[in-house]
C-alpha positions as CSV (number, residue, x, y, z in Angstrom):
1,X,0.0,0.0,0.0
2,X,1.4,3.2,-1.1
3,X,0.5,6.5,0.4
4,X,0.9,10.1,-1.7
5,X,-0.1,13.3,0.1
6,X,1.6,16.0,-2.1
7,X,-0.9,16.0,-4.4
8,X,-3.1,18.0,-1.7
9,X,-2.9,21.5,-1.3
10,X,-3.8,21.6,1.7
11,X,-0.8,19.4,2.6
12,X,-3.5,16.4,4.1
13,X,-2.2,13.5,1.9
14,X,-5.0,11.6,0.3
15,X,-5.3,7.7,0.3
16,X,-6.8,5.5,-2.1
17,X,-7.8,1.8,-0.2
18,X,-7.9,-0.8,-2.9
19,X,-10.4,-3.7,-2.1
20,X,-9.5,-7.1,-3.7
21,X,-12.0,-9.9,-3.4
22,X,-9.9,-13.3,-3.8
23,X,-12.0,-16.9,-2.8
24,X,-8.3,-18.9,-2.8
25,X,-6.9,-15.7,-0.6
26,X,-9.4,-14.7,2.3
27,X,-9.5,-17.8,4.1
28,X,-12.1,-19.1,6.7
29,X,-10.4,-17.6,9.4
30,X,-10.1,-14.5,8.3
31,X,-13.5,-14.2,7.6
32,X,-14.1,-14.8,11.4
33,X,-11.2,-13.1,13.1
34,X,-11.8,-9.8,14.8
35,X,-11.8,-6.2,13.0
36,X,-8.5,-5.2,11.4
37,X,-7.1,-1.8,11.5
38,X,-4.3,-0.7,9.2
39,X,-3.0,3.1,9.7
40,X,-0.5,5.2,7.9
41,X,1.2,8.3,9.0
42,X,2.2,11.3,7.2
43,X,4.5,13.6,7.5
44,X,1.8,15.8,9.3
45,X,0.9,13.3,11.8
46,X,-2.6,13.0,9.9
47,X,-3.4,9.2,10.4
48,X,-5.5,7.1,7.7
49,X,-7.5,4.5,9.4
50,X,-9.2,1.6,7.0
51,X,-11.7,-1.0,9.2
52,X,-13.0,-4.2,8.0
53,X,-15.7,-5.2,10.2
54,X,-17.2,-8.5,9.5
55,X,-20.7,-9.6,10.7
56,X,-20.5,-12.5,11.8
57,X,-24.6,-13.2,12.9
58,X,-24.9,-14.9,9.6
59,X,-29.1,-15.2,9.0
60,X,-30.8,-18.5,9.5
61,X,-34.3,-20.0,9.2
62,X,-35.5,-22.9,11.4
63,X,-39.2,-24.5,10.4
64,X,-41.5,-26.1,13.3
65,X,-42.5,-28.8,10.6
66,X,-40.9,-30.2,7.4
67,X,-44.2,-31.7,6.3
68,X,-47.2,-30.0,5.8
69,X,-50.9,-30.7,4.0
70,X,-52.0,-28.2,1.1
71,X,-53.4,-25.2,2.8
72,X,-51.5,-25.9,6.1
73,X,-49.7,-23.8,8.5
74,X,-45.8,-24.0,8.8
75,X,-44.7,-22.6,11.7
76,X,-40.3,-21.1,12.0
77,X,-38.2,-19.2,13.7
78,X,-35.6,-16.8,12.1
79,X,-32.7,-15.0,13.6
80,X,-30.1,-12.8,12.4
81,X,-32.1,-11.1,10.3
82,X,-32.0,-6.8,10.0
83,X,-33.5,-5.7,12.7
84,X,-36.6,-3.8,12.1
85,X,-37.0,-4.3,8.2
86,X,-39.8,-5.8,6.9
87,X,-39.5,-10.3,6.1
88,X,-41.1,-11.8,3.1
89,X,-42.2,-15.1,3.5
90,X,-42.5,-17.1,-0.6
91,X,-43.1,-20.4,-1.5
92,X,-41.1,-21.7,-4.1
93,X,-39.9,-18.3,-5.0
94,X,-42.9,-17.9,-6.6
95,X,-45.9,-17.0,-4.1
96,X,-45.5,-14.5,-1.7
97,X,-47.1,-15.6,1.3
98,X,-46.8,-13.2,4.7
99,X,-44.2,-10.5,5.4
100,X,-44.0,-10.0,9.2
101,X,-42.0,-7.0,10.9
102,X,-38.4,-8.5,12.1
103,X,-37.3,-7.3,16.1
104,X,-35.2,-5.1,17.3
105,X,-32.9,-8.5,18.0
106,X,-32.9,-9.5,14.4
107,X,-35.3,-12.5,15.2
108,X,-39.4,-13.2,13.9
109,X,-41.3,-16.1,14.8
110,X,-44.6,-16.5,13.3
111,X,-46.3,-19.1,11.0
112,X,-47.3,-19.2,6.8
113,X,-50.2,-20.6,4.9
114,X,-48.8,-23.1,2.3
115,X,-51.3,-22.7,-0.7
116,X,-54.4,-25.2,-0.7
117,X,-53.1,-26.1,-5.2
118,X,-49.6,-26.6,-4.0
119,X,-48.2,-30.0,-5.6
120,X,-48.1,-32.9,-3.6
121,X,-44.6,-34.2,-2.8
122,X,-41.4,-33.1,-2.0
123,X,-39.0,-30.4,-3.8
124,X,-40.8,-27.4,-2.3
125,X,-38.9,-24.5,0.0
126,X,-40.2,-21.3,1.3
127,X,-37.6,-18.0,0.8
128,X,-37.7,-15.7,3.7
129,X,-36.3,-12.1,2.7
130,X,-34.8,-8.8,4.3
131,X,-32.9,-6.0,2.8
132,X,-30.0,-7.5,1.4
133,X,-30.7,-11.2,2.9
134,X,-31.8,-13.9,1.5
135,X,-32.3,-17.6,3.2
136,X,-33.6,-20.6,1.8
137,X,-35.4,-23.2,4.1
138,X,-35.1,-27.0,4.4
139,X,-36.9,-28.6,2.0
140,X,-40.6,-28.7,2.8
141,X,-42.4,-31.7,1.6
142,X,-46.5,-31.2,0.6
143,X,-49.3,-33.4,1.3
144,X,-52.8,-33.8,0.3
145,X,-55.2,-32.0,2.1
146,X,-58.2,-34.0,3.0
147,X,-60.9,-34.4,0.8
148,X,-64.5,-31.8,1.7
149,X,-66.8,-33.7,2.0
150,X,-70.0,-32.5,-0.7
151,X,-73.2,-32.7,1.3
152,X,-76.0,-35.1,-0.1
153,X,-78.8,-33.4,-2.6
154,X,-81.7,-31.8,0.2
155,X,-84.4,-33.7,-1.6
156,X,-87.4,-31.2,-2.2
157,X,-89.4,-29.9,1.0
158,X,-93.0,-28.5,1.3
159,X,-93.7,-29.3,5.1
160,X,-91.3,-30.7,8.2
161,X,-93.2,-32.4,11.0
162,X,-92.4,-30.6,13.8
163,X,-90.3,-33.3,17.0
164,X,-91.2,-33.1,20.5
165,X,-89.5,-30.7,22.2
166,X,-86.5,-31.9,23.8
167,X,-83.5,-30.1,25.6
168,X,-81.2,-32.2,23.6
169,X,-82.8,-32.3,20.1
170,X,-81.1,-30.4,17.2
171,X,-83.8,-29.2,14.7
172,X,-82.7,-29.8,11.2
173,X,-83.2,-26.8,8.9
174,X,-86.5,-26.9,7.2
175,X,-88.0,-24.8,4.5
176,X,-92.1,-24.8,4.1
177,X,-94.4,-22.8,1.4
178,X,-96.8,-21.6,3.7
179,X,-98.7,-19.8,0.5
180,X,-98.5,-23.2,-1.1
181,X,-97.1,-24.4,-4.3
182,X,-98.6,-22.9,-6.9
183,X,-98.8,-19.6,-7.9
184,X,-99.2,-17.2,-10.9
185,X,-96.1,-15.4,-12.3
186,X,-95.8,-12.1,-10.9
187,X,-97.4,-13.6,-8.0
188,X,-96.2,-13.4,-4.2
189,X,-94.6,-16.7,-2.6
190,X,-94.4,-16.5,1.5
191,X,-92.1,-19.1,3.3
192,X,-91.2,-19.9,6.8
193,X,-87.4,-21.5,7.5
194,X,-86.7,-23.6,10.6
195,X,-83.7,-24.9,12.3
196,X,-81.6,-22.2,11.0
197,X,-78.9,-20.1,13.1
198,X,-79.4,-17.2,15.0
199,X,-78.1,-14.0,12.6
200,X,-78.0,-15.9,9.2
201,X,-78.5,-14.2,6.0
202,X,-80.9,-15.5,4.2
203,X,-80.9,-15.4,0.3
204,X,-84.1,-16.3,-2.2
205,X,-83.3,-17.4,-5.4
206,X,-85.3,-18.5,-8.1
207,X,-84.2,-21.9,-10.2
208,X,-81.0,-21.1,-8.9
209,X,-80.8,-18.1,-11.2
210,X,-82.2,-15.1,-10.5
211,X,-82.0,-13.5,-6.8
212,X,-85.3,-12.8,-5.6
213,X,-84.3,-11.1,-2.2
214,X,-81.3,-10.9,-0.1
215,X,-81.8,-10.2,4.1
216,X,-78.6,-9.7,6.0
217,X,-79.1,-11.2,9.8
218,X,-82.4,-12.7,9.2
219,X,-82.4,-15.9,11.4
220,X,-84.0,-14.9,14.6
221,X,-83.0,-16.7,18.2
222,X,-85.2,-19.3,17.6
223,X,-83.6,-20.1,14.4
224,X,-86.7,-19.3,12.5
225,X,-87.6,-16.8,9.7
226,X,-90.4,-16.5,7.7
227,X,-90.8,-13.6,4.8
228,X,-92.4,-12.9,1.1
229,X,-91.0,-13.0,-2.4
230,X,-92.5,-11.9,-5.7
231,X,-91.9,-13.9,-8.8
232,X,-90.8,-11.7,-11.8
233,X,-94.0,-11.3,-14.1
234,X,-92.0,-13.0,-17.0
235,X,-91.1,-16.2,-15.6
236,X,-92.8,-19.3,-18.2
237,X,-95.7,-21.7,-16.8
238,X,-94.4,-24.8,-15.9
239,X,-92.0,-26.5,-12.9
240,X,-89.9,-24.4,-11.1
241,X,-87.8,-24.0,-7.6
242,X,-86.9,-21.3,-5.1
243,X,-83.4,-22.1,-3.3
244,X,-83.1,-20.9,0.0
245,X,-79.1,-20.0,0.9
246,X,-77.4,-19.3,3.8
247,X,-73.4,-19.3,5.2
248,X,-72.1,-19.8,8.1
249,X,-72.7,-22.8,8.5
250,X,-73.5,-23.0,4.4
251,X,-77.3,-24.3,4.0
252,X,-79.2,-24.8,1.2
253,X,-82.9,-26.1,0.9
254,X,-85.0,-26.3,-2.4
255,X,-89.2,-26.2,-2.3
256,X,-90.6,-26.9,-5.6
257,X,-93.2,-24.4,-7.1
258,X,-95.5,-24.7,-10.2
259,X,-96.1,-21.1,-12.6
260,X,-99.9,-21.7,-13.3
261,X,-99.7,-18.9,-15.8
262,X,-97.0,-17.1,-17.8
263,X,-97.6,-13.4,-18.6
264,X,-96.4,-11.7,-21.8
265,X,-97.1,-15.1,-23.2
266,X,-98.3,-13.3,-26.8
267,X,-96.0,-12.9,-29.6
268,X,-96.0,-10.5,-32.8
269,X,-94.2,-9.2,-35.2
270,X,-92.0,-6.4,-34.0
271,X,-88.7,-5.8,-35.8
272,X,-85.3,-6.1,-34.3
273,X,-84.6,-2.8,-32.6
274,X,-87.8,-2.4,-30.9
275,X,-89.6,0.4,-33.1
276,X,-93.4,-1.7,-32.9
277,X,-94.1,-4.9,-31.5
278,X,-92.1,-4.9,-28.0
279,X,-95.3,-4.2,-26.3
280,X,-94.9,-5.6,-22.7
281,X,-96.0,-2.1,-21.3
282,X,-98.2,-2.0,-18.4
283,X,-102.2,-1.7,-20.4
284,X,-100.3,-2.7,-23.3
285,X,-103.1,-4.7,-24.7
286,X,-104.8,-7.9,-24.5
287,X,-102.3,-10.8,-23.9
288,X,-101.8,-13.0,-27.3
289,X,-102.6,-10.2,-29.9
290,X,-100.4,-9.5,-32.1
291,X,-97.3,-7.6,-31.2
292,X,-98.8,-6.7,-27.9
293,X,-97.4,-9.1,-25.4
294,X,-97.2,-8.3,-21.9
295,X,-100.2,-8.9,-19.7
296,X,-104.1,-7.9,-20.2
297,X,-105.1,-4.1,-20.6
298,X,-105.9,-4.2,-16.7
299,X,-102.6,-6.0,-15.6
300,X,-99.1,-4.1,-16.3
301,X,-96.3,-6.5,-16.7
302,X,-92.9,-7.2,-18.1
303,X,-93.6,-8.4,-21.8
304,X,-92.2,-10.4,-24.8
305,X,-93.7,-8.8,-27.7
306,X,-92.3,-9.6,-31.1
307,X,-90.4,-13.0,-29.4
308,X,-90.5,-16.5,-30.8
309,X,-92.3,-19.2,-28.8
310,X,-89.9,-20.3,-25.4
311,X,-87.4,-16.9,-26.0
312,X,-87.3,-15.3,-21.9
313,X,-85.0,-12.5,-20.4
314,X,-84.5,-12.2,-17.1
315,X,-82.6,-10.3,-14.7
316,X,-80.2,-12.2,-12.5
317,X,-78.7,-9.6,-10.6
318,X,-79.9,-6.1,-9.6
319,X,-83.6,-6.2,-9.6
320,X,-83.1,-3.1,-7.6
321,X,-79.6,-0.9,-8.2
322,X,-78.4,2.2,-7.4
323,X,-77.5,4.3,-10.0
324,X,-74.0,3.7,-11.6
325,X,-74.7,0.1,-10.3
326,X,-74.0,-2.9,-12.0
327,X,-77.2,-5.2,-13.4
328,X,-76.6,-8.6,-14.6
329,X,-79.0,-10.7,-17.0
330,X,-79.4,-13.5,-18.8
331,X,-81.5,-14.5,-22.2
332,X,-82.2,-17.8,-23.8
333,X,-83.9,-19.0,-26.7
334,X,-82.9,-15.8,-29.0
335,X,-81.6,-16.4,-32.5
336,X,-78.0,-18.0,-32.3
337,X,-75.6,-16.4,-33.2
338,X,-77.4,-13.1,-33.7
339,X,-76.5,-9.7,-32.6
340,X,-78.1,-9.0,-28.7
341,X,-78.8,-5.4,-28.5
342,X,-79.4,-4.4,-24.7
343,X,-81.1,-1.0,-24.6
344,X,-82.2,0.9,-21.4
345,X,-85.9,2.1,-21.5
346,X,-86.4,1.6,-25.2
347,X,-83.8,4.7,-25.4
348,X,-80.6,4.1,-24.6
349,X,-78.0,1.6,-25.9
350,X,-76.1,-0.2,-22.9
351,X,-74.2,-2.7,-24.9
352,X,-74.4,-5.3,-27.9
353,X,-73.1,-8.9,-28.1
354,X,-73.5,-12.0,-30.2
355,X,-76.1,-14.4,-29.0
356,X,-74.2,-17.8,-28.2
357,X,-74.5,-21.4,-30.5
358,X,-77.4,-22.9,-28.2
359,X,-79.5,-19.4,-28.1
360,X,-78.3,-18.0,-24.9
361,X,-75.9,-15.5,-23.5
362,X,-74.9,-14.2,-20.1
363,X,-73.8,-10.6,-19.5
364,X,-74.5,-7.3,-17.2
365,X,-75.1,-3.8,-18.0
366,X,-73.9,-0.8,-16.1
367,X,-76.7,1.8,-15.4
368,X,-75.9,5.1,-16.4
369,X,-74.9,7.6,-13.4
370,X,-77.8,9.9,-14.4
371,X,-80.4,7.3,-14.7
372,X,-83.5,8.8,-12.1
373,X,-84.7,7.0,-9.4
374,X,-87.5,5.1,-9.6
375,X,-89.1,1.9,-12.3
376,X,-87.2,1.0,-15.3
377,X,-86.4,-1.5,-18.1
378,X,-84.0,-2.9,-19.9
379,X,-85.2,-4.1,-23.5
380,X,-83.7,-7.5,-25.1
381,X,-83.2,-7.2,-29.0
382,X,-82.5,-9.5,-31.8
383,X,-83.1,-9.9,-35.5
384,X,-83.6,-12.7,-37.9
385,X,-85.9,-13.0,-36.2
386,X,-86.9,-10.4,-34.9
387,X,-87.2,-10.8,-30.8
388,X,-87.5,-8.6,-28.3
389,X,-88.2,-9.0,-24.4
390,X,-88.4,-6.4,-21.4
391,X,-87.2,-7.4,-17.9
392,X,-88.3,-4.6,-15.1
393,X,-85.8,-3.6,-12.7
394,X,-85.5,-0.4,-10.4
395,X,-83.3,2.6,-9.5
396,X,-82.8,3.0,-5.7
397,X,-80.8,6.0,-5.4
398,X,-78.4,8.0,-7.5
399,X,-74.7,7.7,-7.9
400,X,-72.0,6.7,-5.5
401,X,-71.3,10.1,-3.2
402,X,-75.4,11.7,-4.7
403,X,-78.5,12.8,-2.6
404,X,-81.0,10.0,-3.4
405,X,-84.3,11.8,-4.9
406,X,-87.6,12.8,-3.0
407,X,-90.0,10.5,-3.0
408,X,-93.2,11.9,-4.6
409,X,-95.2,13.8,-2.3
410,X,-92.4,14.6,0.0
411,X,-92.0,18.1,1.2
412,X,-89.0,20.0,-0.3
413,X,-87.8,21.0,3.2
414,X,-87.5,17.6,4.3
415,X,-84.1,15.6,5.2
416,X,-82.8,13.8,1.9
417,X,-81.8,10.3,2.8
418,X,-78.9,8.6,1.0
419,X,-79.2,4.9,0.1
420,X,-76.2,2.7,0.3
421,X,-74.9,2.1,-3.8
422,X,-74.1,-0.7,-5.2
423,X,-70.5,-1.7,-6.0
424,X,-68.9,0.8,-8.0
425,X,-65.3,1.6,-9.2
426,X,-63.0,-0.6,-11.2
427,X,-63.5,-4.3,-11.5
428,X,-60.7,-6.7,-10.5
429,X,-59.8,-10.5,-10.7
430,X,-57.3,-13.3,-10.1
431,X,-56.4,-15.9,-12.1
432,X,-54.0,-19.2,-12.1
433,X,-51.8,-21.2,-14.0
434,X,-54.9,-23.9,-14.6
435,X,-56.7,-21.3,-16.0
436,X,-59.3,-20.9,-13.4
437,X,-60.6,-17.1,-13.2
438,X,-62.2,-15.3,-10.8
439,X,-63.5,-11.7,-11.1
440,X,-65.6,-8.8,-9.7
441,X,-67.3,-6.1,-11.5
442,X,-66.8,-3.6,-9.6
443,X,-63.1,-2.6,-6.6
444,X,-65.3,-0.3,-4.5
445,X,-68.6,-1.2,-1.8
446,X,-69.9,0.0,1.2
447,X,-70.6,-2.1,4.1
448,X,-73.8,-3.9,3.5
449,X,-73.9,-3.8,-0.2
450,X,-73.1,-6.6,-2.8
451,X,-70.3,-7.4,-5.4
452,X,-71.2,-8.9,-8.3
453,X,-68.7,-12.3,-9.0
454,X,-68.3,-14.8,-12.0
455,X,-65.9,-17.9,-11.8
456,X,-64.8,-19.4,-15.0
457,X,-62.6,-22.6,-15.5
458,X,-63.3,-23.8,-12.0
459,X,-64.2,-27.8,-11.2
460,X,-66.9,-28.6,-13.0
461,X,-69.8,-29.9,-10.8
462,X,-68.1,-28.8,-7.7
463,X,-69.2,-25.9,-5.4
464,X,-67.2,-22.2,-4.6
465,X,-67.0,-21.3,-1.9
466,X,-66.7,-17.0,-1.2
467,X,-65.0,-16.1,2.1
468,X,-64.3,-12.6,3.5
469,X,-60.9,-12.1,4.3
470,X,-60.6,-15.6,4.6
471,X,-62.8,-15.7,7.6
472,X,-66.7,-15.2,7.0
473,X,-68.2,-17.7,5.0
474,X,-70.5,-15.3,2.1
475,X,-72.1,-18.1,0.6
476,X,-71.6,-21.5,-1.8
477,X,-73.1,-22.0,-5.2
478,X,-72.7,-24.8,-8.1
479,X,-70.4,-24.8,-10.2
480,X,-72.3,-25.4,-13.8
481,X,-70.7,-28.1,-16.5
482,X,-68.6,-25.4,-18.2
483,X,-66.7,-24.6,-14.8
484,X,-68.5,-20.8,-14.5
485,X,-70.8,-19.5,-12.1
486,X,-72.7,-15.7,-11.7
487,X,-73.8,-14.1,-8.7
488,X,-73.6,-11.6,-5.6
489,X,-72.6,-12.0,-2.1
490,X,-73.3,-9.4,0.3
491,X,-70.6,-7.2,2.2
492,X,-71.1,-7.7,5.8
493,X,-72.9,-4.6,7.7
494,X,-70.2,-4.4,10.1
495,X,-67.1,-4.8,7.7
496,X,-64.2,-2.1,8.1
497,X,-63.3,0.4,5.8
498,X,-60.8,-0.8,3.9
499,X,-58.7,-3.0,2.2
500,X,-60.0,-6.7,2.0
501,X,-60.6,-9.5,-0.3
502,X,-62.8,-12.5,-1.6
503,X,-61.5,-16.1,-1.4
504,X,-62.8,-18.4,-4.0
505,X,-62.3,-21.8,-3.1
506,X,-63.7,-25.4,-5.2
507,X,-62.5,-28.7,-4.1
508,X,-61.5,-31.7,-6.8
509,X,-59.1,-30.6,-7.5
510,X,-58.2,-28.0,-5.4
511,X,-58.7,-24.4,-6.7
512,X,-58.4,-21.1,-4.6
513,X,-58.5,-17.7,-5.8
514,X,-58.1,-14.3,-4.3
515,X,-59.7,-11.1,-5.4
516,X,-59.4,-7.9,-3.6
517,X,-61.8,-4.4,-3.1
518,X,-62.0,-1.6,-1.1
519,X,-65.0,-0.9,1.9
520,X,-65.8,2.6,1.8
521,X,-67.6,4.1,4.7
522,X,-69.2,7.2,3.8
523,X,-69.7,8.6,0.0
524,X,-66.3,10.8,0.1
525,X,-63.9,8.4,2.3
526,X,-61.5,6.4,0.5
527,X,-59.8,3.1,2.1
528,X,-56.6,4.5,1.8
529,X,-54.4,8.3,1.4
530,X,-53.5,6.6,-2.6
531,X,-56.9,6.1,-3.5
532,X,-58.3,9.4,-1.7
533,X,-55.7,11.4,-3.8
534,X,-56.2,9.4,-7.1
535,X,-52.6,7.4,-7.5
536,X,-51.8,4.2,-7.5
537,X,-51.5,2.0,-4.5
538,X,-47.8,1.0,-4.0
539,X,-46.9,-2.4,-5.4
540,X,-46.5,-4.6,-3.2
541,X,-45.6,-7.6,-5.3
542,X,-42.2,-10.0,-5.2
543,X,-40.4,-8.7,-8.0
544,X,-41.5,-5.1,-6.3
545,X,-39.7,-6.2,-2.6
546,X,-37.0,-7.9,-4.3
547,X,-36.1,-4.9,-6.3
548,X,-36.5,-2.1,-3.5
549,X,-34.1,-4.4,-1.7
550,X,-31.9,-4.2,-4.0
551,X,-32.1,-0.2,-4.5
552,X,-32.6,0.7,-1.2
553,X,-29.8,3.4,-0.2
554,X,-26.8,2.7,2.2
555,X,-24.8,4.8,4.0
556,X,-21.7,3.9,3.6
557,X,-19.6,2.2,0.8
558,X,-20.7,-1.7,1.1
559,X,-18.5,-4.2,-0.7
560,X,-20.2,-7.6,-0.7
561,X,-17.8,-10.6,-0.8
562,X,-19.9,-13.2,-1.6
563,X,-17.9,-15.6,-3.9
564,X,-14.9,-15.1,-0.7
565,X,-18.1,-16.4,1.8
566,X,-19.1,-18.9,-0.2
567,X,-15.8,-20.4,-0.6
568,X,-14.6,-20.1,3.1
569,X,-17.8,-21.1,5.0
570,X,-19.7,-23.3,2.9
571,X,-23.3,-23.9,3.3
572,X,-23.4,-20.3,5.8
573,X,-21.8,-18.7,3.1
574,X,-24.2,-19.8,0.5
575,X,-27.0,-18.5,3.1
576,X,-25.8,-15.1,4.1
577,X,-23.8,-12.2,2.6
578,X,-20.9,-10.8,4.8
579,X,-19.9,-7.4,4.4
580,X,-16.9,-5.2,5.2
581,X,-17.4,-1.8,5.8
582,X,-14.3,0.7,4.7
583,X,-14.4,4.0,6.2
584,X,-12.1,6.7,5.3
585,X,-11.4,9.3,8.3
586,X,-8.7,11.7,9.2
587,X,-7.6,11.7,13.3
588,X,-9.2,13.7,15.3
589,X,-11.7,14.6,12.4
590,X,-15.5,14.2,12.6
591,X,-16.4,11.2,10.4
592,X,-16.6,12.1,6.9
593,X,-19.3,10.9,4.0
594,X,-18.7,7.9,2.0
595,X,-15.6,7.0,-0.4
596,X,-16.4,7.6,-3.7
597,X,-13.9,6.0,-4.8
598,X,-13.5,2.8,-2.9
């Protein structure tokens, strides 16, 4: 080492410290031997200090369990790590699974989720991840989780005999039609549930399609609830079924019904964009003439005018809406392979689409922000031929953040009331590498309102599952032959504002997917400071930590001798990084910045 201080005008001699990394050179024990020190004097009696200081708390990663079933907990212990940055927890490199704060001693203890698909077998690891350190576990071998068990067909109910009371019976849920079992469509069905748990939700659906009514809390102490439904005007004469759902513990019944009488049974010749022969209005006309459709002059009703014999539309989501909201629908029996023109109040387009092979197709419309409160319709058009349907829906209140309107009559100097919207915002969704999909039509709700979901490439024949957060079991539907399923689940009254998410989980085989919104509390309140002042959320991803890791600033000038640590200490060196640390000072001299040129 060679020391020049001329140079300087100031007569302080400058030093240059020349760090050369060498595997074959820096032996084990030097890696481990205390700090050197290596001064030089000048002329001046200025002293150059250089100080390699080795840590020698290399990181390590100890696991409670080395075998673990799919969507079991792994529990470890890790020590050395910096203390009070932030550990990522991955499987496989690939999943990010937890990130827990580390201590102030450089340790964290805690416990991951290992994903429900993970492969069976060995070959699997999890990564745990600091600043600048990076350790790899023992390998963690994967088992199969234990089949769920998919509860027996409820055969159809009508009536329950009621048991003798007894201290120790349990009451098996029951459904009974107490307005009986047949009705006229447009007609009113009351029903009386049994058995049930105190605070269930109860949801009404009809043919496991459309949602007839939704009530958050329902089940009273006794575990009984009783309530009325109306059937939509345009449902088709014939066999049908309401499905009564609740979660938590999930519980389905099924009571059969018989339609006595279809309205808007009539058909006529209307053309394709709905100019004459959509009829369906309420004193449209007698029922069967010609282009009238509908029901009879002295019964309004949602109509079919101008539609072939067994064409229907029906609304499957959003029967009532808020303004802005989302409405979902679904038509059968059109021409296939026709254009489906979706038009709000015979006025406005909402959206076109080409009517599916077997006469069907599946979709939703967003109502426009300005629509007014109060009755509406959504007409169904299609030509060759021509076919048109109505389906009646309503407007609860206007847009996210808007005053609902005054209810007719009301005084002008009375309170306005605001009605919770529907979801609003952008939609998100998840998918995997099988090609499963889940998605939600809208990022944003308030507490008590409903997202609208659709799961495509799931098990066929299986049911999903939606969870909150993991936690609160929303509901479980069936799974159609095509893997796909529609519907809503309802946002808890008391959720948080928020971040959250919905789990989507199907067994055989095991598929779980995670799709995440935003509660929002009041009209104006957003979740978070990003969303509140329109940006972006911070990504949060893997490839995000692992690159902030690797640009976050350091103080000082670091020189990482990794291939010297490898070498030297074997498998520790191939788990942690030592560093040396050179700092450049002049005796008696406050400590100066960084070496640029070290």
């Amino acid at each position: 080492m060679t020391s020049d201080r001329s140079a300087s005008p100031s007569g302080v001699r400058l030093s240059r410290v020349v760090a050369l990394t060498a595997g074959a050179t820096l032996g084990l024990g030097a890696l481990c031997a205390a700090p050197l020190a290596m001064t030089a004097t000048g002329g001046t009696g200025t002293t150059d200090t250089v100080a390699l200081a080795a840590d020698t708390a290399a990181p390590s990663v100890t696991l409670g369990d080395r075998s673990v079933k799919q969507g079991g907990e792994v529990p470890f212990t890790a020590t050395g790590f910096p203390a009070g940055g932030t550990l990522s927890v991955k499987f496989d490199d690939k999943t990010l699974l937890r990130q827990f704060t580390v201590g102030d001693d450089g340790s964290v203890s805690g416990s991951v989720t290992v994903p429900v698909d993970a492969s069976v077998g060995g070959g699997h690891w999890l990564r745990f991840l600091a600043p600048q350190t990076s350790v790899r576990s023992d390998e963690l071998t994967v088992t199969a989780a234990a089949p769920v068990p998919t509860p027996a067909p409820t055969p159809p109910q009508t009536s329950k005999p009621t048991p003798a009371p007894s201290a120790s019976a349990v009451t098996d849920p029951a459904l009974k039609l107490t307005s009986g079992a047949e009705v006229a469509a447009g007609g009113k069905v009351s029903f009386t549930l049994s058995g049930f748990v105190k605070g269930q939700d109860v949801t009404v659906k009809l043919d496991d399609d459309e949602i007839l009514a939704r009530w958050p809390d329902a089940v009273e102490a006794d575990g009984t609830f009783s309530a009325t439904v109306t059937l939509p005007a345009s449902v088709p004469a014939g066999k049908h079924w309401l499905r009564v759902l609740a979660p938590a513990p999930a519980t389905s019944l099924k009571a059969d019904l018989t339609i006595t009488t279809s309205a808007g049974s009539g058909s006529g010749g209307g053309s394709a964009d709905g100019s004459s022969g959509d009829g369906g209005d309420a004193g449209s006309g007698t029922a069967g003439a010609a282009g009238a459709g509908g029901s009879s002059g002295t019964t309004g009703g949602s109509g079919s005018g101008g539609a072939t014999t067994g064409t229907s539309a029906t609304i499957t989501a959003g029967s009532r809406v808020a303004a802005g909201g989302r409405v979902s629908f679904r038509v059968t029996g059109f021409p296939a392979g026709q254009q489906l023109t979706v038009k709000l109040d015979d006025s406005r387009i909402l959206g076109q689409w080409t009517v599916g092979t077997d006469g069907s197709y599946t979709g939703g419309v967003t109502v426009p922000a300005d629509t007014a409160k109060g009755a509406h319709w959504l007409r169904f058009l299609a030509p060759n031929p021509p076919t048109s349907h109505r389906a009646d829906f309503t407007v609860t209140s206007g847009a996210p953040g808007t005053t609902a309107s005054r209810a007719p009559g009301a005084s002008a100097t009375g309170s306005a009331t605001t009605s919770a919207p529907a979801a609003w915002g952008a939609p998100a969704s998840a998918t995997n590498d099988a090609g499963a999909k889940a998605e939600i039509t809208a990022g944003q709700v308030r507490p008590g309102g409903t997202l609208h979901f659709k799961v495509t490439g799931f098990p066929a024949g299986q049911k999903v599952t939606v969870k909150l957060d993991d936690e609160a079991v929303l509901g479980q539907w069936d799974i159609d032959d095509s893997g796909t399923h529609e519907g809503d689940v309802t946002v808890p009254v008391n959720t948080s504002a928020g971040g959250h998410w919905l789990r989507f989980l199907a067994p055989n085989p095991p598929t779980t997917l995670k799709v995440a919104f935003t509660v929002v509390t009041t009209s104006g309140e957003a979740a978070t400071s990003a969303s509140a002042s329109g940006t972006t959320a911070p990504d949060v991803s893997p490839k995000t930590l692992a690159a902030a890791s690797v640009e976050s600033p350091v103080s000082y000038a670091t020189i990482a001798w990794s291939a010297a640590a490898a070498a030297a200490g074997g498998a520790a060196g191939a788990a942690a990084t030592t560093y040396f640390v050179v700092r450049r000072r002049s005796a008696g001299a406050p400590a100066a910045g960084p070496v640029a040129d070290a």
